[in-house]
C-alpha positions in Angstrom: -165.8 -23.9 -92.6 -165.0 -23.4 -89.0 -166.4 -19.7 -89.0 -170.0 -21.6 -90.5 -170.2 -24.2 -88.0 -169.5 -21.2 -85.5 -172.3 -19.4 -86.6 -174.4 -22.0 -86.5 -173.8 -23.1 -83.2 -174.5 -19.2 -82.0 -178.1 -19.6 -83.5 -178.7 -22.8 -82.2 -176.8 -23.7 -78.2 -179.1 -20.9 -76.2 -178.3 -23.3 -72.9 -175.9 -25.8 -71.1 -172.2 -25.3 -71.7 -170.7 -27.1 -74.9 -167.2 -26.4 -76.1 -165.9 -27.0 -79.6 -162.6 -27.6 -81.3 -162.4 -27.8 -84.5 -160.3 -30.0 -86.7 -158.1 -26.5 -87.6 -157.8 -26.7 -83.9 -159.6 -23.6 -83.0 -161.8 -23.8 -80.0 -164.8 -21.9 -79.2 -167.7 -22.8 -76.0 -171.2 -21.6 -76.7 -174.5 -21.7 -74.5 -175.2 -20.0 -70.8 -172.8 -21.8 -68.9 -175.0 -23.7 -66.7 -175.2 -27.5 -66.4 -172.8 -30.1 -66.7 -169.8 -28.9 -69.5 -169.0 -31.2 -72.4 -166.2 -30.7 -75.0 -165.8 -32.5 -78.0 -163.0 -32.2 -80.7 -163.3 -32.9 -84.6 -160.5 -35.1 -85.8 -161.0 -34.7 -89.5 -162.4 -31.2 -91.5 -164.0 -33.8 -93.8 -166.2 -35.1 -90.3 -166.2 -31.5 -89.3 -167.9 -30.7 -92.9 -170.3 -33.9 -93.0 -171.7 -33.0 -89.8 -172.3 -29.3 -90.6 -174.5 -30.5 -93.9 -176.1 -33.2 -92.1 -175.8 -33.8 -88.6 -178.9 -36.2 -88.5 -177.1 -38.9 -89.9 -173.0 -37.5 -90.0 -172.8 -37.0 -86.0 -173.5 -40.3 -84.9 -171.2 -41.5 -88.2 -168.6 -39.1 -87.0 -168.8 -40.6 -83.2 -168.2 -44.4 -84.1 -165.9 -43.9 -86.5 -163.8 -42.1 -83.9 -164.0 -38.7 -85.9 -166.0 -37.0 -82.9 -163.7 -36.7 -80.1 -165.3 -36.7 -76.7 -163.1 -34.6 -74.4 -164.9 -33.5 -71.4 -168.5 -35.6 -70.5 -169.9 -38.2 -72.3 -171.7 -38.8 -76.3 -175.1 -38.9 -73.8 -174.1 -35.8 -72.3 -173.7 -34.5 -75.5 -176.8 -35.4 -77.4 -178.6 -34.2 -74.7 -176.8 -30.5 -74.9 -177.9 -30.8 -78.4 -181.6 -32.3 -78.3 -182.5 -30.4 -75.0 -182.5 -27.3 -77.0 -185.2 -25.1 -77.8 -186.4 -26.0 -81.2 -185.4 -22.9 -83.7 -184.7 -22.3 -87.2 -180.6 -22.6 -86.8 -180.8 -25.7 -89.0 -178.5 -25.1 -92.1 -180.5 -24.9 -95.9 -178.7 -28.2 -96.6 -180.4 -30.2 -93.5 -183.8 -28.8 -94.4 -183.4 -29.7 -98.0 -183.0 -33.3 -96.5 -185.7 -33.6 -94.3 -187.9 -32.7 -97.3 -185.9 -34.8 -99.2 -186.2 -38.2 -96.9 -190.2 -37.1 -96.2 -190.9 -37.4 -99.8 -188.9 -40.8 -100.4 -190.2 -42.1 -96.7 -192.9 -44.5 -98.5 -190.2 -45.8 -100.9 -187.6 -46.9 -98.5 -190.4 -48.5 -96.4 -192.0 -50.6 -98.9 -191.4 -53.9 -96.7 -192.5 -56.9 -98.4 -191.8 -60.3 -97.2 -188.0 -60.7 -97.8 -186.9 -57.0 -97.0 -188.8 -57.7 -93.9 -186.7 -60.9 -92.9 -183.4 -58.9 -93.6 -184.5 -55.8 -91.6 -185.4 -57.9 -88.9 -182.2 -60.1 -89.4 -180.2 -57.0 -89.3 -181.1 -56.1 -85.7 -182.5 -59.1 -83.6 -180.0 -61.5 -85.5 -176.9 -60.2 -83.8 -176.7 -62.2 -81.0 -179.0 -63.3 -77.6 -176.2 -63.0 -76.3 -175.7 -59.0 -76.8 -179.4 -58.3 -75.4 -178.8 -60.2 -72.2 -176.3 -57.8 -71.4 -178.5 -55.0 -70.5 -182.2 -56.1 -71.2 -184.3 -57.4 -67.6 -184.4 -60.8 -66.8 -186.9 -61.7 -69.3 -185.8 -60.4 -72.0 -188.5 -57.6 -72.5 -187.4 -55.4 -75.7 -189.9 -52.4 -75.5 -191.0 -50.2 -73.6 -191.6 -50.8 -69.3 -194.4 -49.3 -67.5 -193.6 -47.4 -64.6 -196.2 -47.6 -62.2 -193.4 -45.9 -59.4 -190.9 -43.9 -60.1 -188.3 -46.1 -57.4 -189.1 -49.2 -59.9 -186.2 -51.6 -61.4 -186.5 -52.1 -64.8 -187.5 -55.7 -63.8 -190.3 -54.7 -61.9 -191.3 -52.3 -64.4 -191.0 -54.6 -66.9 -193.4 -57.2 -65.2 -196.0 -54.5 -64.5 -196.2 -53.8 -68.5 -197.2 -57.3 -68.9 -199.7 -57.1 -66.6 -201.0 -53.8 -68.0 -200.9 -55.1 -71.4 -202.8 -58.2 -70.1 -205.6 -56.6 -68.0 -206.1 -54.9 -71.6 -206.2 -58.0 -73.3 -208.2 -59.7 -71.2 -207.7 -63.0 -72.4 -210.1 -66.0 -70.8 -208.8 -69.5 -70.0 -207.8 -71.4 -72.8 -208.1 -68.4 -75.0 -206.0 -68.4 -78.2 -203.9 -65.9 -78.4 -202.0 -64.7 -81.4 -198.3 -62.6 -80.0 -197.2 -60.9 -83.8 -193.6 -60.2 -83.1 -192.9 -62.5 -80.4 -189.1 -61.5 -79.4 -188.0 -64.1 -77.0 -191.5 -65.5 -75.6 -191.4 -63.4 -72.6 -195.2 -62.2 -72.7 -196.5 -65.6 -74.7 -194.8 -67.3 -71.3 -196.9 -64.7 -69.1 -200.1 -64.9 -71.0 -199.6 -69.0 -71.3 -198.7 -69.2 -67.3 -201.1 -66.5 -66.0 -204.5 -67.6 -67.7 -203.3 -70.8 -69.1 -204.1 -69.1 -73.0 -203.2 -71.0 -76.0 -200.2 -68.3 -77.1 -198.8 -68.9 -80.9 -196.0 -66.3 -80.9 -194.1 -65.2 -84.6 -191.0 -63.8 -85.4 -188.9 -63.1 -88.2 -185.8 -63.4 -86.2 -184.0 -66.9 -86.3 -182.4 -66.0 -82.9 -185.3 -65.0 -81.3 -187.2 -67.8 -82.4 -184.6 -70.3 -81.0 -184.4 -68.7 -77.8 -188.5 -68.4 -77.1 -189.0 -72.5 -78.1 -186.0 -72.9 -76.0 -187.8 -71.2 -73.1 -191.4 -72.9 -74.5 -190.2 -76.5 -73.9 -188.8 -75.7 -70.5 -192.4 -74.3 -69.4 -195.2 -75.6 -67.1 -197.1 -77.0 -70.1 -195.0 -76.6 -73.2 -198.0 -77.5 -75.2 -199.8 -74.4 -74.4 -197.0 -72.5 -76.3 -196.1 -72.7 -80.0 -193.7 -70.2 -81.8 -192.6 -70.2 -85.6 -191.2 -68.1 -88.4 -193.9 -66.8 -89.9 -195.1 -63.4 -91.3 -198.2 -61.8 -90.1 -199.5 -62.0 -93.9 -199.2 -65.9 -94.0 -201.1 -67.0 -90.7 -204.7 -68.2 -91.4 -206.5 -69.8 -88.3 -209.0 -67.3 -86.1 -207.8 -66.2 -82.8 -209.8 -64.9 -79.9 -206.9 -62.5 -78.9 -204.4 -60.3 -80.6 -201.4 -58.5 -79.2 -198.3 -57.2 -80.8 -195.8 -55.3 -78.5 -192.8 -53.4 -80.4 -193.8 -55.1 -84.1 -195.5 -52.3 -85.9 -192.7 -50.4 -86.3 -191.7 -52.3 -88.4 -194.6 -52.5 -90.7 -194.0 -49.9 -92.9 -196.4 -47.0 -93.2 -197.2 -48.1 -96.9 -198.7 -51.6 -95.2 -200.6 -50.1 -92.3 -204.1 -50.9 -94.2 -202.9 -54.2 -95.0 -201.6 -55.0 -91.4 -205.3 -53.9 -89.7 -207.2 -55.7 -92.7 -205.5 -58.3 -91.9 -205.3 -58.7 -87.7 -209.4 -58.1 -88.1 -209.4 -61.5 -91.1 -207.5 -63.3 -87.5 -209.6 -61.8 -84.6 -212.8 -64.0 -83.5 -216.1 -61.8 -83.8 -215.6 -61.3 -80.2 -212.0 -60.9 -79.9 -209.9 -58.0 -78.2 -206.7 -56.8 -80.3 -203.9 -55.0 -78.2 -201.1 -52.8 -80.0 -198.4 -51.3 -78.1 -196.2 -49.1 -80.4 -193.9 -46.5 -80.4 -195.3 -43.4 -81.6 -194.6 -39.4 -82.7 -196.8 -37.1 -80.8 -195.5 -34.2 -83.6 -197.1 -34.7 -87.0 -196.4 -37.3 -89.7 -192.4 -37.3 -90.7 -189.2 -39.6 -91.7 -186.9 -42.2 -90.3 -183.4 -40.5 -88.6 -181.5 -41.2 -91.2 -178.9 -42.7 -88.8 -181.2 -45.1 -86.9 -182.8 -45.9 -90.5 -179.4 -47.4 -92.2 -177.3 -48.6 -88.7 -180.2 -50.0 -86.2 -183.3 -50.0 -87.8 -183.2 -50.4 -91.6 -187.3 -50.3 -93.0 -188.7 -48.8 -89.3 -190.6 -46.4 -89.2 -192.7 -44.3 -86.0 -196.3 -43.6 -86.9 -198.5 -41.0 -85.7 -201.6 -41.6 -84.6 -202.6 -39.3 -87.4 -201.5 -42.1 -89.3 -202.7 -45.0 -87.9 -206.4 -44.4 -86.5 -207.4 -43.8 -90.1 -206.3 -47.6 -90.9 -207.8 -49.1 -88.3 -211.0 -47.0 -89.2 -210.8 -48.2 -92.8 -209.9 -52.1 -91.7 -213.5 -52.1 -90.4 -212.4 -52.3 -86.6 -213.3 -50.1 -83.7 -211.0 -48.6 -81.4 -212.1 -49.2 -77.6 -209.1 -47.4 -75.5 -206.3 -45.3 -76.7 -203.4 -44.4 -74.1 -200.4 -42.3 -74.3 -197.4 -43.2 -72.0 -195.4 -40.4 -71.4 -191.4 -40.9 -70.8 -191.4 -44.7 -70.1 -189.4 -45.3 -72.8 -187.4 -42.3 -71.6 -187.0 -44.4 -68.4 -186.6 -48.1 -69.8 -183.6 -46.6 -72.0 -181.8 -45.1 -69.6 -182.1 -48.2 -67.8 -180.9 -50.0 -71.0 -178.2 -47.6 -71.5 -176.5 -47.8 -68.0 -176.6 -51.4 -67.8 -175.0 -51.1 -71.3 -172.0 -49.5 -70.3 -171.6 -51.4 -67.1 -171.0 -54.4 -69.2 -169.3 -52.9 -72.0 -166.5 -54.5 -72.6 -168.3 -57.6 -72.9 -169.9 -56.3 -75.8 -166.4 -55.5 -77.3 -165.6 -58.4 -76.7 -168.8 -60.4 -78.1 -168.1 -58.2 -81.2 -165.9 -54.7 -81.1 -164.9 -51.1 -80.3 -166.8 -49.8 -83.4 -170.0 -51.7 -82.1 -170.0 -51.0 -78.8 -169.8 -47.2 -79.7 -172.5 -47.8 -82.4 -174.8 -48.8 -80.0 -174.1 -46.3 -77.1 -175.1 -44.0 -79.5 -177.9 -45.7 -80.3 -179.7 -46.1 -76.9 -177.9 -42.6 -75.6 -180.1 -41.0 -78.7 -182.8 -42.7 -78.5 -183.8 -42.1 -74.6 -183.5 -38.5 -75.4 -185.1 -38.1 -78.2 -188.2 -39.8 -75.7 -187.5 -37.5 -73.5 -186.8 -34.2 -75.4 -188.4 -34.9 -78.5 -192.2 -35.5 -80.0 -191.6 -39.3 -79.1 -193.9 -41.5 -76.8 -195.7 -44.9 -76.9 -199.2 -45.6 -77.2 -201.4 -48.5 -77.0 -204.5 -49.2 -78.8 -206.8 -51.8 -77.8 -209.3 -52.8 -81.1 -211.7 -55.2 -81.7 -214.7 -56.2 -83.9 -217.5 -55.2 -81.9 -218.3 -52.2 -79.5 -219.5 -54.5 -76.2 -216.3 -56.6 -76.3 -214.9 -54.7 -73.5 -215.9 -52.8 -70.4 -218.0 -49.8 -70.9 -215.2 -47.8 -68.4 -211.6 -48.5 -67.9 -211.8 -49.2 -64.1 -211.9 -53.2 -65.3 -207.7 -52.5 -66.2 -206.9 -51.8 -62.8 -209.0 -54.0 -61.1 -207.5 -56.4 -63.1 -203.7 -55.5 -62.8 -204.1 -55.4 -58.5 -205.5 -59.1 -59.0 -202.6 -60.1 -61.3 -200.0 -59.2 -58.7 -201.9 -60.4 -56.0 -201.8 -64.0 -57.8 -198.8 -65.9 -58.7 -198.4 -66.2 -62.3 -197.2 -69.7 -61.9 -200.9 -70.6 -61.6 -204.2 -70.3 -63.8 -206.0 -67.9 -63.2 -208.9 -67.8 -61.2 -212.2 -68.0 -63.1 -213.3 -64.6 -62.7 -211.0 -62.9 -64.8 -212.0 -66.0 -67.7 -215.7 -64.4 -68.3 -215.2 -61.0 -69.7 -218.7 -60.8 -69.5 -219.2 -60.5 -65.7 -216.9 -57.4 -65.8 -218.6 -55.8 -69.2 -221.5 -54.7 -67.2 -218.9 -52.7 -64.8 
């Protein structure tokens, strides 16, 4: 075993500096010897053997349960020996055999009806309010920043995505908006505050839900704010706006036509729909196994291979498409150091076990954004071809006038009458 897992590191470490001792206690370094060094050690030939046959799912396995030994560096250091890589064949017969494997059964394990899709969510935003304000920005913004300068804090990036996100939107006063997978109110609050909207925010997530009407009934004018437990398949009323930010990866790709059919059922004739979504640039694929049964359980990242065609098919017309490039690379790493500079209060809100589960988790997932065929994009539909702008110079114009304004304020009329800014 030790002479296989050997081999296969020769094919596969080209560069970076990565030492390896086995559980036999043999210890061998592969790669070019430049860049930071990390050693690991296997405690167990069992680990040593489930991570050989499947290191999608068995490394991360191996690393909570203490199996993977970091010696020199750190599991992020690690990863990103491993994920930095130039992409090869070095992958052993067994791990291809399971990607084909978990692409063919992808559409099974995503068939998320109504209850599996209160337990997924319960399984993830359930845990505690208390875990995500120890390394989310102040208002608890669980997706992906927008960094319009590279020097920004995560707070101010943060802000400027709800601005960008808004100017997109471009909701009028008193507009009724519809958030689908609210989190905890943050962009409701900012729509509500900003343009005094009408924001009914959902969630399938008791915690979050508790948290946003806590924040509702603290607001300006609670009465412009109304969040519930509800699916997106059970809300009837018409809505001039749409937005869902970090929800549609949890749709399931099985209920994409259902989703659109149903967000164009809830848009007004002349509404806007905005869908910011984390996405694969790289073809149609599967889950990581990993993220699928320990963070995520029913997720799924679309490509836009895979979504345009709904959207197409739902009857609605695409008006903007854009990519964001390594700002999810960005907000995790932001995530993930604020993470471990408060992690032993995570121990402490729950364990060791967890708080290794989920450096793994946000140490994988930022590189995988910035090494892999990850990336965000956000779609702005509607029902008609003239409901926006004809060119996209309205979504700056419109982000310099939101931070020129407080958002404890309406805003001013101009931004209320889409139609003086259509002709643009």
């Amino acid at each position: 075993m030790d002479a296989l897992v050997f081999k296969t590191l020769r094919r596969f470490v080209k560069t970076g500096t990565l030492t390896i001792t086995t559980a036999n206690g043999v210890t061998r370094s592969f790669g070019d010897r430049a860049g930071p060094a990390v050693a690991v050690r296997f405690r167990t030939a069992a680990a040593q053997r489930r991570v050989l046959l499947d290191p999608e799912l068995r490394l991360g396995e191996a690393f909570v349960d203490g199996d993977l030994i970091i010696e020199q560096g750190a599991i992020t250091e690690l990863l990103e020996q491993l994920l930095s890589q130039e992409q090869n064949d070095a992958a052993p017969i067994t791990t291809k055999i399971l990607s084909r494997l978990r692409f063919a059964l992808r559409r099974r394990v995503q068939k998320n009806g109504r209850q599996k899709s209160r337990r997924n969510v319960a399984h993830h935003y359930d845990l505690s309010s208390k875990l995500y304000k120890l390394f989310l920005d102040e208002d608890m913004q669980y997706s992906c920043a927008y960094f319009e300068r590279a020097d920004m804090s995560l707070d101010e990036a943060q802000q400027a995505k709800k601005r960008h996100i808004a100017a997109k939107l471009l909701p009028g006063r008193h507009a009724r908006v519809l958030d689908i997978g609210c989190g905890w109110g943050g962009l409701a609050l900012y729509l509500a505050e900003a343009f005094d909207a009408h924001v009914t925010g959902i969630t399938l997530s008791s915690e979050q839900l508790e948290f946003a009407r806590g924040r509702a009934a603290a607001a300006s004018d609670p009465a412009r704010l109304e969040f519930r437990s509800q699916d997106y398949r059970d809300v009837n009323e018409r809505f001039d706006r749409i937005v869902s930010v970090g929800m549609f990866e949890h749709v399931g790709v099985n209920h994409y036509d259902e989703f659109f059919r149903k967000c164009r059922d809830l848009l007004d004739d002349e509404g806007i729909f905005v869908l910011h979504s984390i996405g694969r640039s790289d073809p149609p694929g599967f889950t990581n196994p990993w993220i699928a049964r320990y963070i995520f359980p029913g997720g799924y990242i679309p490509a836009l291979s895979e979504v345009l065609p709904a959207i197409e098919r739902a009857g609605l017309v695409v008006t903007d498409v854009e990519i964001l490039r390594l700002h999810y690379a960005e907000t995790l790493r932001h995530w993930r150091e604020r993470f471990l500079a408060r992690r032993t209060e995570a121990v402490d809100l729950f364990d060791e076990r967890f708080a290794r589960l989920w450096e793994y988790y946000l140490g994988v997932s930022e590189l995988a954004f910035r090494y892999q065929g990850m990336m965000v994009f956000q779609i702005q539909i509607a029902r008609r071809q003239d409901a926006v702008p004809l060119t996209r110079g309205y979504i700056e114009r419109e982000e310099r006038r939101l931070q020129a304004v407080s958002t404890t304020q309406p805003e001013c009329e101009s931004a209320q009458e889409h139609s003086c800014v259509a002709v643009g």
